[in-house]
DRENPA-3360 file (N, C-alpha, C; in nm, 2 decimals, always signed):
BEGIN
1 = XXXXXXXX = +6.48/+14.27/+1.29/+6.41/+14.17/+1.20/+6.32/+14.08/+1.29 ~ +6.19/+14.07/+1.25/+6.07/+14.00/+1.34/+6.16/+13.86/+1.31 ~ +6.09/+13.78/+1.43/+6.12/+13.60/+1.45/+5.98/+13.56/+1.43 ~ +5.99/+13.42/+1.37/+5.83/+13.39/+1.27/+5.87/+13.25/+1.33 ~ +5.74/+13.16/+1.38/+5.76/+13.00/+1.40/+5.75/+12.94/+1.30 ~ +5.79/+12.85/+1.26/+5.83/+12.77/+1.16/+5.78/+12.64/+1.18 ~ +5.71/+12.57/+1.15/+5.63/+12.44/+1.15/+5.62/+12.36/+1.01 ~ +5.70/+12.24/+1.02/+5.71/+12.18/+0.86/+5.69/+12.01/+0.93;
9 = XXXXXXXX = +5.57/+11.99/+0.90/+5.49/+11.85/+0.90/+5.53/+11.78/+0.79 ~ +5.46/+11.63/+0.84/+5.47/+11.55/+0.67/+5.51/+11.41/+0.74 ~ +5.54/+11.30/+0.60/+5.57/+11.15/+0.66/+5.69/+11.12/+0.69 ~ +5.68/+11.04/+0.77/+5.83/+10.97/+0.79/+5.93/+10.95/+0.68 ~ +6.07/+10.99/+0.67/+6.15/+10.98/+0.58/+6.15/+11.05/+0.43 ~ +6.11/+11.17/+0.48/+6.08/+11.31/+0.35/+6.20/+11.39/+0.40 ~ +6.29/+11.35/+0.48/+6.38/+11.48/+0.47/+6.38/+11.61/+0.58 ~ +6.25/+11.60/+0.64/+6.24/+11.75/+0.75/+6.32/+11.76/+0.81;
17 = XXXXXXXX = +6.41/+11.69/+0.88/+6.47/+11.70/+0.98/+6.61/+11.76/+0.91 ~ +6.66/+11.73/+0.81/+6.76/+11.72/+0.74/+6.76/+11.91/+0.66 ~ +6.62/+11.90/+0.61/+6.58/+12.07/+0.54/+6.56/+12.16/+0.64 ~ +6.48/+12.11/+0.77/+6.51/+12.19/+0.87/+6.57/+12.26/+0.97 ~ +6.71/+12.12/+0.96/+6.85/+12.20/+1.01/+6.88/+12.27/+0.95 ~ +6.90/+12.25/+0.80/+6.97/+12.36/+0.75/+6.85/+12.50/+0.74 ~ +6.78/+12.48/+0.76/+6.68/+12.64/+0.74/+6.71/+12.73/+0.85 ~ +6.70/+12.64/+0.97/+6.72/+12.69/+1.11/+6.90/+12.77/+1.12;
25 = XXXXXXXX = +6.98/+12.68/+1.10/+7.10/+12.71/+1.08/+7.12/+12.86/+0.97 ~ +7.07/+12.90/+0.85/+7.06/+12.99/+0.76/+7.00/+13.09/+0.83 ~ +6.84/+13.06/+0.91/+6.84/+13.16/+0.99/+6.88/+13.20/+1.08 ~ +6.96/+13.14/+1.14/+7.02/+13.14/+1.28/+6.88/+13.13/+1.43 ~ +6.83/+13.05/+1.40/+6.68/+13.01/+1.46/+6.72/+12.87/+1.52 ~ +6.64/+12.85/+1.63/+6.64/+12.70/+1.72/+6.57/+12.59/+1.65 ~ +6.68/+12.51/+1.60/+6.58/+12.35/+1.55/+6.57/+12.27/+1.65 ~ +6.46/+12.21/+1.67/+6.37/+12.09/+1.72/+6.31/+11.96/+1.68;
33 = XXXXXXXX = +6.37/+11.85/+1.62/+6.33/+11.77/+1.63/+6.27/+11.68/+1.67 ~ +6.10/+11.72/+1.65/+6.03/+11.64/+1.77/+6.02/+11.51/+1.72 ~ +6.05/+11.44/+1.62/+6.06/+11.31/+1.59/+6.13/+11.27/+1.69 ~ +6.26/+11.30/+1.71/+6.33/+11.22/+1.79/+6.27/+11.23/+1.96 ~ +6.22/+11.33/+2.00/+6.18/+11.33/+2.13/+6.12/+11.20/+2.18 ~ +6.03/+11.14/+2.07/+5.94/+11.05/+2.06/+6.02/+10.90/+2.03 ~ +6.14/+10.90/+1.97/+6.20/+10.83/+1.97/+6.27/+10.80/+2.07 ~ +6.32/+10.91/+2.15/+6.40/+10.89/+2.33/+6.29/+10.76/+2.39;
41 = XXXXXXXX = +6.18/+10.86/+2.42/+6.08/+10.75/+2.46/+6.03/+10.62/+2.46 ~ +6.05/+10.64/+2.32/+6.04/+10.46/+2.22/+6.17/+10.43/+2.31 ~ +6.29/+10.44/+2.32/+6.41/+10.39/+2.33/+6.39/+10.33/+2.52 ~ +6.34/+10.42/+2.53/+6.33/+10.43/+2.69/+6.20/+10.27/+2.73 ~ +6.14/+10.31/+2.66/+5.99/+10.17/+2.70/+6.10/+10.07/+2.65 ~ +6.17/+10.03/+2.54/+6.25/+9.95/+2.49/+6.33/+9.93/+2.61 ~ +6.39/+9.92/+2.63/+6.49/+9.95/+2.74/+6.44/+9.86/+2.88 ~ +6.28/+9.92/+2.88/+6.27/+9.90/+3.00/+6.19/+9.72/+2.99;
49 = XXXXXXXX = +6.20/+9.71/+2.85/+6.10/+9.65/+2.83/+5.93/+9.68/+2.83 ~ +5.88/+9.73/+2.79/+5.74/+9.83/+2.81/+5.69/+9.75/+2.65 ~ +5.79/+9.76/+2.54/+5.74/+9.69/+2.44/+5.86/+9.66/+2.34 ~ +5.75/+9.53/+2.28/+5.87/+9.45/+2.21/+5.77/+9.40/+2.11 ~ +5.85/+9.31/+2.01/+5.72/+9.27/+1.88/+5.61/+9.22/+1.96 ~ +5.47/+9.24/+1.93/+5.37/+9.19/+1.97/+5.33/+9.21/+2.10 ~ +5.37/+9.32/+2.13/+5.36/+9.36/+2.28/+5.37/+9.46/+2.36 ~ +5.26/+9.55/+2.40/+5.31/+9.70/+2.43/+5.26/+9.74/+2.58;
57 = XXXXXXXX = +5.32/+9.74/+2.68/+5.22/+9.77/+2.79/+5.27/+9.95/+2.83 ~ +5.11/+9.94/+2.78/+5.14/+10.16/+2.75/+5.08/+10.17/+2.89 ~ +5.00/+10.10/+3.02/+4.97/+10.15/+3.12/+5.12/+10.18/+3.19 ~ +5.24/+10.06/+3.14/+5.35/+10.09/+3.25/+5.45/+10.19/+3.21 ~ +5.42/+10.22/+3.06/+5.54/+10.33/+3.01/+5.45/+10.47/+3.09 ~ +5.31/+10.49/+3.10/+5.24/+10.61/+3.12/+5.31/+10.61/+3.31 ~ +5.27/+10.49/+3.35/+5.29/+10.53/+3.50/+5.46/+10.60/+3.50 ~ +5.55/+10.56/+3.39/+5.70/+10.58/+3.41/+5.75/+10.72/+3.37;
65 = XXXXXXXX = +5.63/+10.80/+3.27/+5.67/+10.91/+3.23/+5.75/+11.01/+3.28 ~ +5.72/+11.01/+3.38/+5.76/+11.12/+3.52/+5.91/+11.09/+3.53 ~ +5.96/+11.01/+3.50/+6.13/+10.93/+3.49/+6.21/+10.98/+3.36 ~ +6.11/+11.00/+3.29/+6.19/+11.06/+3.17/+6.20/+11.19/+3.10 ~ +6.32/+11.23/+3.08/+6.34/+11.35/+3.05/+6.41/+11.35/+2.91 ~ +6.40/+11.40/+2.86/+6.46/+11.44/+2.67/+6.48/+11.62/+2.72 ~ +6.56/+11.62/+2.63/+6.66/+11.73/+2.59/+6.75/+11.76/+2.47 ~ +6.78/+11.84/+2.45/+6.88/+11.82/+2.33/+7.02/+11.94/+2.39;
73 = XXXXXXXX = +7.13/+11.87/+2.37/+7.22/+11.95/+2.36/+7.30/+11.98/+2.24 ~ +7.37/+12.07/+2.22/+7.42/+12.11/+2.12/+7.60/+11.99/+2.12 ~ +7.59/+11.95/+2.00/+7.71/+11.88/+1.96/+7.84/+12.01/+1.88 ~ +7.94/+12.03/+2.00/+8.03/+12.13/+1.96/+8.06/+12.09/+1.82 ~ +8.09/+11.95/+1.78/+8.19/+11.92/+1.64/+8.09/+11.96/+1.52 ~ +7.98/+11.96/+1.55/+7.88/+11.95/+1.43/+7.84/+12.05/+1.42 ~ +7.78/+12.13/+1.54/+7.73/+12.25/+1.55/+7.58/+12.21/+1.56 ~ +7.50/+12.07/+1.57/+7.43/+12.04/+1.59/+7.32/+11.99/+1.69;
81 = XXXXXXXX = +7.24/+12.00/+1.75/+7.21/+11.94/+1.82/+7.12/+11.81/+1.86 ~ +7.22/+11.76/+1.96/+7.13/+11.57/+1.98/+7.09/+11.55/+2.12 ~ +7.02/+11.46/+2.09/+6.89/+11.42/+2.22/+6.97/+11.31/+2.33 ~ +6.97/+11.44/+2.43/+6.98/+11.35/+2.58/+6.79/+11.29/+2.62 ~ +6.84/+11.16/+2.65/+6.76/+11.05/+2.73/+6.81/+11.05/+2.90 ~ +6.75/+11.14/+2.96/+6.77/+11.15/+3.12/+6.95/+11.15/+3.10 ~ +7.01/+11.20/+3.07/+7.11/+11.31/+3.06/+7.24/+11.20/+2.97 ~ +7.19/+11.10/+2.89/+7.27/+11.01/+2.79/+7.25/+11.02/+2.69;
89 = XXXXXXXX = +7.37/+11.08/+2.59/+7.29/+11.10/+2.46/+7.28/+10.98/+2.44 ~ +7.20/+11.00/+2.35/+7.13/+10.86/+2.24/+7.11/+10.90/+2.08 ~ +7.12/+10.97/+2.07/+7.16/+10.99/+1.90/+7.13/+10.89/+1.84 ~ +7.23/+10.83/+1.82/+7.31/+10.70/+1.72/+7.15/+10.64/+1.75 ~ +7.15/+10.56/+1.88/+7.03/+10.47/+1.95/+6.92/+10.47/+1.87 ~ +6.84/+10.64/+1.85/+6.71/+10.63/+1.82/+6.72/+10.61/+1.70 ~ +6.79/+10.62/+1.60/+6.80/+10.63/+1.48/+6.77/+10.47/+1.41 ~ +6.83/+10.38/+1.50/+6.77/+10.23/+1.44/+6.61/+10.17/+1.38;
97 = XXXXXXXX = +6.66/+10.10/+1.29/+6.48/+10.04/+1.23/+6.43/+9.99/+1.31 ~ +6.48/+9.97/+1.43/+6.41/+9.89/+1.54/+6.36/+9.96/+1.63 ~ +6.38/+10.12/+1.63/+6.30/+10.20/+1.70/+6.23/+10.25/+1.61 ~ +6.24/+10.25/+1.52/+6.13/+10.32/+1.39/+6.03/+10.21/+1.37 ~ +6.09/+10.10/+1.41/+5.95/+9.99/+1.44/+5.87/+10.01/+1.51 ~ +5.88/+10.07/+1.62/+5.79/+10.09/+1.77/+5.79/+10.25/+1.79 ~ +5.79/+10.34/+1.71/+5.77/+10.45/+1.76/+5.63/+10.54/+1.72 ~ +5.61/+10.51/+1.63/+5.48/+10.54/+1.61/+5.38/+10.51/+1.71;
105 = XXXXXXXX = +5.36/+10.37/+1.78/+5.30/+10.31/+1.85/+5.29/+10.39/+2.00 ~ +5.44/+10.41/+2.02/+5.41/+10.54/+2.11/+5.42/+10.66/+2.09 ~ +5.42/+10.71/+1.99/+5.39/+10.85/+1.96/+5.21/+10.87/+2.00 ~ +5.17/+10.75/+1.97/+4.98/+10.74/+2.01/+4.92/+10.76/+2.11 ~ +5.04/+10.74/+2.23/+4.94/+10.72/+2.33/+4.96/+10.86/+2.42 ~ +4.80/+10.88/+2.43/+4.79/+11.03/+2.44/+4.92/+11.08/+2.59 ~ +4.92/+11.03/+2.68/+4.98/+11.11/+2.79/+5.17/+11.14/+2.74 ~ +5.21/+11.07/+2.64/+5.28/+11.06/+2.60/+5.30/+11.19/+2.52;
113 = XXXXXXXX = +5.24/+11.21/+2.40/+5.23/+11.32/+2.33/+5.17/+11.45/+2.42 ~ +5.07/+11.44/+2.54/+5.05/+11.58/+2.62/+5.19/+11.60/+2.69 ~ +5.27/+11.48/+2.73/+5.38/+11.57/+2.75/+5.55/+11.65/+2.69 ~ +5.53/+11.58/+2.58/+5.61/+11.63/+2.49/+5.52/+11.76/+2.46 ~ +5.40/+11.79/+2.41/+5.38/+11.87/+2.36/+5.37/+11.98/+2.46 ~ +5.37/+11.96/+2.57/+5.38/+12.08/+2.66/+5.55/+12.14/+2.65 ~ +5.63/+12.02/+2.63/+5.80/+12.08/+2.65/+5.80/+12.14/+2.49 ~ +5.73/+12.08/+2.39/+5.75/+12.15/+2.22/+5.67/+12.32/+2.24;
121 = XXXXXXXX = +5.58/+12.36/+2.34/+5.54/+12.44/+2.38/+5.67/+12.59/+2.40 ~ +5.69/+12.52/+2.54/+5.80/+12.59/+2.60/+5.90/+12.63/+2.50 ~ +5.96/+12.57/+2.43/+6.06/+12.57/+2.34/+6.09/+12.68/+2.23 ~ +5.92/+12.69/+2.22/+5.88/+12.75/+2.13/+5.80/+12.90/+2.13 ~ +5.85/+12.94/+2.28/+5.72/+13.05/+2.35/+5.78/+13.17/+2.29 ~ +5.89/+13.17/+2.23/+6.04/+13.33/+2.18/+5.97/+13.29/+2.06 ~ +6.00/+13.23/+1.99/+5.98/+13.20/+1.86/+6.08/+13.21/+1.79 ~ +6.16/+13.21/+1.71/+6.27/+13.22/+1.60/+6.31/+13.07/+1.60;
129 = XXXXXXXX = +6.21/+12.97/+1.60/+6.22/+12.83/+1.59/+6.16/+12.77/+1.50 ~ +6.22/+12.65/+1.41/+6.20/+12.59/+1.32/+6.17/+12.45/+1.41 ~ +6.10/+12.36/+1.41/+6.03/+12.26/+1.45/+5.96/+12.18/+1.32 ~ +6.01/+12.06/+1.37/+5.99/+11.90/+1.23/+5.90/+11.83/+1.30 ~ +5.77/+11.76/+1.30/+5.74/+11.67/+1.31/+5.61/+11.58/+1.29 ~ +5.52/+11.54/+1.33/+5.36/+11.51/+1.26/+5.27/+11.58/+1.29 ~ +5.31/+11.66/+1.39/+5.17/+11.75/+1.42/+5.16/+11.90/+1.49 ~ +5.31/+11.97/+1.43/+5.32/+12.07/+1.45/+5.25/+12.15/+1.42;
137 = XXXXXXXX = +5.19/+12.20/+1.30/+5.12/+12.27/+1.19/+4.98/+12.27/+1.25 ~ +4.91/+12.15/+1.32/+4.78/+12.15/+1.35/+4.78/+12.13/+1.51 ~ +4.86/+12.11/+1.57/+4.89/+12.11/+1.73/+4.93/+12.16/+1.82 ~ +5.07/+12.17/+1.78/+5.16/+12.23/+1.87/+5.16/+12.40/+1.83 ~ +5.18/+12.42/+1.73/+5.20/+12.57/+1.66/+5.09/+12.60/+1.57 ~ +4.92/+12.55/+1.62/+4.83/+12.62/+1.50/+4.83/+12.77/+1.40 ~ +4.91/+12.87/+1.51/+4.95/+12.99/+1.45/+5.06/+13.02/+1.42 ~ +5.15/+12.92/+1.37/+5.28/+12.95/+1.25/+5.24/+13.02/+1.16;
145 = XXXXXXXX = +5.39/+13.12/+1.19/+5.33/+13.21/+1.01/+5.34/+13.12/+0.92 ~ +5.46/+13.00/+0.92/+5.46/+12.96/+0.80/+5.46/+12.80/+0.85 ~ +5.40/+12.73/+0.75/+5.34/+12.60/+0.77/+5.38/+12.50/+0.64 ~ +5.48/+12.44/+0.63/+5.47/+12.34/+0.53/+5.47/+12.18/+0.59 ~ +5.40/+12.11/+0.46/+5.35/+11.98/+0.46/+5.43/+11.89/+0.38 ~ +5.54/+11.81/+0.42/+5.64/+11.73/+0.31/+5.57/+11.61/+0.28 ~ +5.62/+11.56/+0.16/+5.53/+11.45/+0.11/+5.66/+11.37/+0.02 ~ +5.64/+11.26/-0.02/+5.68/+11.19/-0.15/+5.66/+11.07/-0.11;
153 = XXXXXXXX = +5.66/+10.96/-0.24/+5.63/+10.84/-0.24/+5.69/+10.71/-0.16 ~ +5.58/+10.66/-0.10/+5.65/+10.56/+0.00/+5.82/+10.49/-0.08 ~ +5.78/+10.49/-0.14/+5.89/+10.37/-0.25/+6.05/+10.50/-0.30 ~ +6.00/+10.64/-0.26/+6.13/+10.68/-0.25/+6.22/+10.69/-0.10 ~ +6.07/+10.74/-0.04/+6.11/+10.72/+0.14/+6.20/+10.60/+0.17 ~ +6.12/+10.51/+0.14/+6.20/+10.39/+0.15/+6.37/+10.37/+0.12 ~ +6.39/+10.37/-0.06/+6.47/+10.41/-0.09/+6.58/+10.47/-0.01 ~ +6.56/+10.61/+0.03/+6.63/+10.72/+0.15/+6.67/+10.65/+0.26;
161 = XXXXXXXX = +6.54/+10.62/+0.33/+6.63/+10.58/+0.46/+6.68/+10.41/+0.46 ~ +6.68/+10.37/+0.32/+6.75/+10.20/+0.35/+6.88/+10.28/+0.28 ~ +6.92/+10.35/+0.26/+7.07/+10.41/+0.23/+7.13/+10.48/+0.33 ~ +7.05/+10.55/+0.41/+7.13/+10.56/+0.53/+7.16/+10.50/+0.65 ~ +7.06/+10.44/+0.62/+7.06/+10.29/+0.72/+7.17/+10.21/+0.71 ~ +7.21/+10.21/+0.56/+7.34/+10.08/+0.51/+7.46/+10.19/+0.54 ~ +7.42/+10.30/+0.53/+7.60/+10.34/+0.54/+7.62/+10.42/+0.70 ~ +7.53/+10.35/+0.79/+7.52/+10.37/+0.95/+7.61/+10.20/+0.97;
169 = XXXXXXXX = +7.56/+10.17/+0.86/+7.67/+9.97/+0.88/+7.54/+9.93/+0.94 ~ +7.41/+9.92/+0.95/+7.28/+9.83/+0.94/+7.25/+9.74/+0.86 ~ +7.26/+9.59/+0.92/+7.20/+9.52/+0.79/+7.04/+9.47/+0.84 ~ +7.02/+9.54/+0.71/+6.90/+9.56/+0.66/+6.85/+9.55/+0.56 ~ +6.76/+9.53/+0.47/+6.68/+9.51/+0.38/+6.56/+9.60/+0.34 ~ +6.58/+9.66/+0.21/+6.48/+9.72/+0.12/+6.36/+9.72/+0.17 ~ +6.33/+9.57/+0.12/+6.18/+9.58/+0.15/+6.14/+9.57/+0.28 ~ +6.23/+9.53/+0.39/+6.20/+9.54/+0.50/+6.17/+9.73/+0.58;
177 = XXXXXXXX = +6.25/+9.80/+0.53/+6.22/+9.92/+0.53/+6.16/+9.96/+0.46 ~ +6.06/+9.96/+0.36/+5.95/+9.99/+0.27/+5.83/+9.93/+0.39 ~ +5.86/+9.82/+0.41/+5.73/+9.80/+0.50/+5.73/+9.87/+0.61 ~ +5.84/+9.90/+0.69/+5.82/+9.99/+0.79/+5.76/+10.13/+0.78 ~ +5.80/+10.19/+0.62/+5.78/+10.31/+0.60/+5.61/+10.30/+0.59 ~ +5.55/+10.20/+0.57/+5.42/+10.17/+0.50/+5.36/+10.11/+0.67 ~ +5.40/+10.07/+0.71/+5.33/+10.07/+0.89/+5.30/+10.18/+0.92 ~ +5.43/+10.24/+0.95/+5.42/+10.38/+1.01/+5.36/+10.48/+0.93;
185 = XXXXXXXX = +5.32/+10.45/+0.85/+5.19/+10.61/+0.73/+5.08/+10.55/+0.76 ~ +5.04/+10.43/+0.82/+4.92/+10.39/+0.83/+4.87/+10.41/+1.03 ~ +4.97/+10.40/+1.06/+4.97/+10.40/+1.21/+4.93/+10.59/+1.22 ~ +5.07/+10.71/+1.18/+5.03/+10.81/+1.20/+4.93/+10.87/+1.13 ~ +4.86/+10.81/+1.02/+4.79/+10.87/+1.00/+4.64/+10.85/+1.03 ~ +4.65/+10.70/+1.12/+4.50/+10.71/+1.18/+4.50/+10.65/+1.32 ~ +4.60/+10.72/+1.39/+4.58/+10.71/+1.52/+4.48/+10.82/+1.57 ~ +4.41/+10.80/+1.71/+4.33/+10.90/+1.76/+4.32/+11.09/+1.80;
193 = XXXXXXXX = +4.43/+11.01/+1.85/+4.47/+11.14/+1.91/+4.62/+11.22/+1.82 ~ +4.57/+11.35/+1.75/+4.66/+11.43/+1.70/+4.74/+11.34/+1.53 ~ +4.65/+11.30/+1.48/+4.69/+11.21/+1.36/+4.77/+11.32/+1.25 ~ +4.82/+11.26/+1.16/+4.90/+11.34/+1.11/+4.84/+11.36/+0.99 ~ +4.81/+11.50/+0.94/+4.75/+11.57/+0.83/+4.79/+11.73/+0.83 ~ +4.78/+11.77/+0.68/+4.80/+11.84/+0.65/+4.71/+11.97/+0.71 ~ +4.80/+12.06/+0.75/+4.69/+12.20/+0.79/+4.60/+12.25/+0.72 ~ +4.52/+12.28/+0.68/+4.43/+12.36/+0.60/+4.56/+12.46/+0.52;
201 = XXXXXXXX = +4.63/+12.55/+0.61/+4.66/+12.68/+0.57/+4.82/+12.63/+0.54 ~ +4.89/+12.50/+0.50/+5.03/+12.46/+0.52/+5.05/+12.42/+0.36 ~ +5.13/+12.50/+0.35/+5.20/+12.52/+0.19/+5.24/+12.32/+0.15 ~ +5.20/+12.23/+0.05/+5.24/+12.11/+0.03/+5.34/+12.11/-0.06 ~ +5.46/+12.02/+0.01/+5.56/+12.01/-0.04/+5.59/+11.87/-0.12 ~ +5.58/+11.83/-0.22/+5.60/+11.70/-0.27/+5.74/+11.67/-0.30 ~ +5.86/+11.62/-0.27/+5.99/+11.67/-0.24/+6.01/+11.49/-0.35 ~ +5.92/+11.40/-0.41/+6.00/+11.26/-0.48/+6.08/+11.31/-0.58;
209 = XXXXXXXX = +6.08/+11.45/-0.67/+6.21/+11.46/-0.74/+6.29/+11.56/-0.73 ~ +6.27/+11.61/-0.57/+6.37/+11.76/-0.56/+6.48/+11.69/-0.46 ~ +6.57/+11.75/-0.50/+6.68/+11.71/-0.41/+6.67/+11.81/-0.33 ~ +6.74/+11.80/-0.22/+6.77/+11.88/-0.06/+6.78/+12.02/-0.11 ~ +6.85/+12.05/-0.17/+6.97/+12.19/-0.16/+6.79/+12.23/-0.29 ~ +6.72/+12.18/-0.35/+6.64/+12.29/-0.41/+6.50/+12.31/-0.30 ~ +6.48/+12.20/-0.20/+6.40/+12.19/-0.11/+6.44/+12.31/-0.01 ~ +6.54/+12.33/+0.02/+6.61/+12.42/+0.13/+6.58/+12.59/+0.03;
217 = XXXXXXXX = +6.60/+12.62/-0.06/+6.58/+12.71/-0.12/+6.45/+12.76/-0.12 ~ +6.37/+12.65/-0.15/+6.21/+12.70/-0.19/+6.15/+12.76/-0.02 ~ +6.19/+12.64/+0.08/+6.16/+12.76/+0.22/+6.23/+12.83/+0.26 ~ +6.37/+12.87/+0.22/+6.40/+12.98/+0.26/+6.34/+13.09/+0.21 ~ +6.29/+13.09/+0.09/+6.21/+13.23/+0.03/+6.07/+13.23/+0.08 ~ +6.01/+13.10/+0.17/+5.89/+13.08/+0.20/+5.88/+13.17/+0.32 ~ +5.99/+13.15/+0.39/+6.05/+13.21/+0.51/+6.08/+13.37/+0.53 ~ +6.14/+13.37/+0.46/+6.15/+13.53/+0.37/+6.11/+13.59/+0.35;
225 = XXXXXXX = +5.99/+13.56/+0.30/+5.86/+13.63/+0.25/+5.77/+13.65/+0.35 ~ +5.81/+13.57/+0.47/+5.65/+13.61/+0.59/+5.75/+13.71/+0.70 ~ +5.90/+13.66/+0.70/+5.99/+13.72/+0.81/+6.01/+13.94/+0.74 ~ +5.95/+13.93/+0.67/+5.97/+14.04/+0.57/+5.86/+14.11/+0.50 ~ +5.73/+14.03/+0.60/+5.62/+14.12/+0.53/+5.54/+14.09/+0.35 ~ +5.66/+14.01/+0.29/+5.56/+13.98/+0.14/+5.49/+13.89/+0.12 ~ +5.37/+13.82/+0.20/+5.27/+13.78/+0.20/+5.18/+13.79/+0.30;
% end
């Protein structure tokens, strides 16, 4: 059976990461969450202090690059895999609103993204990989056989991740995470370099009234269909 790359784009808080474990898992294929890569990073300038509200010095995260390493190892209990930061997971870490505050901001700055995208490269050279993130479809993997684009309404996004947020034990606020969701669609979608849009050739997924388990169906037959010759 041929191995087909797999590239599923789209906005913050639509679910990829979530549809594309389990796709990857079904096929027995390598998932990649390059959201989170970019979140190590965020965690890492944070850390070092590099940026904080109102304040981002991208000359000293760029000089620091060379210091940082992301990885993912596999979590025995889950069967899943989570992101080492220079060899500490950080899982739990990147997942806060407080890094979804600031991550977009460095997702922008180009030396940042050339080097992730050289390791989203590598990752990806066998192929039998499923990969989530803003600019897979038109960057990293312009020749995926198969290409989808997730979408739905800021105001469900929102919704989504202030409920996982509350049952991580985050206090937090609705509308505070609606605004973040609404920063961050304006940040990735008109930064310079590698902005997030849909591929010409990437099937659009509008997921505001499908639940998971029918989302996970519709690409596995999307999958199916190119891993098998019927389109």
């Amino acid at each position: 059976m041929k191995k087909i790359t797999i590239a599923i784009d789209g906005y913050s808080s639509t679910g990829k990461s979530t549809v594309a474990k389990m796709l990857a898992k079904e096929l027995n294929y390598i998932y990649v969450d390059t959201g989170a890569m970019y979140r190590a990073v965020t965690l890492y300038a944070m850390r070092k202090l590099f940026i904080k509200e109102g304040y981002f010095d991208k000359e000293a995260l760029v000089r620091h690059l060379f210091m940082v390493n992301v990885k993912f190892a596999l979590n025995a209990d889950t069967g899943l895999g989570e992101v080492l930061l220079n060899s500490e997971n950080v899982e739990r870490e990147i997942r806060t609103l407080e890094v979804s505050n600031f991550v977009s901001q460095v997702a922008a700055v180009p030396e940042v993204r050339k080097l992730l995208v050289m390791q989203q490269h590598e990752m990806g050279k066998d192929k039998g990989i499923v990969m989530d993130g803003r600019d897979i479809g038109t960057v990293v993997f312009p020749d995926a056989e198969l290409k989808v684009f997730m979408t739905a309404t800021a105001e469900e996004r929102a919704r989504r991740r202030f409920e996982e947020l509350q049952q991580k034990g985050e206090d937090v606020t609705y509308e505070a995470v609606l605004e973040n969701v609404q920063k961050r669609d304006e940040l990735d979608t008109t930064r310079k370099d590698s902005p997030l849009k849909q591929a010409e050739d990437a099937i659009l997924l509008d997921n505001t009234h499908t639940n998971i388990e029918d989302q996970f169906h519709i690409l596995l037959q999307l999958a199916k269909d190119r891993i098998y010759g019927r389109c």
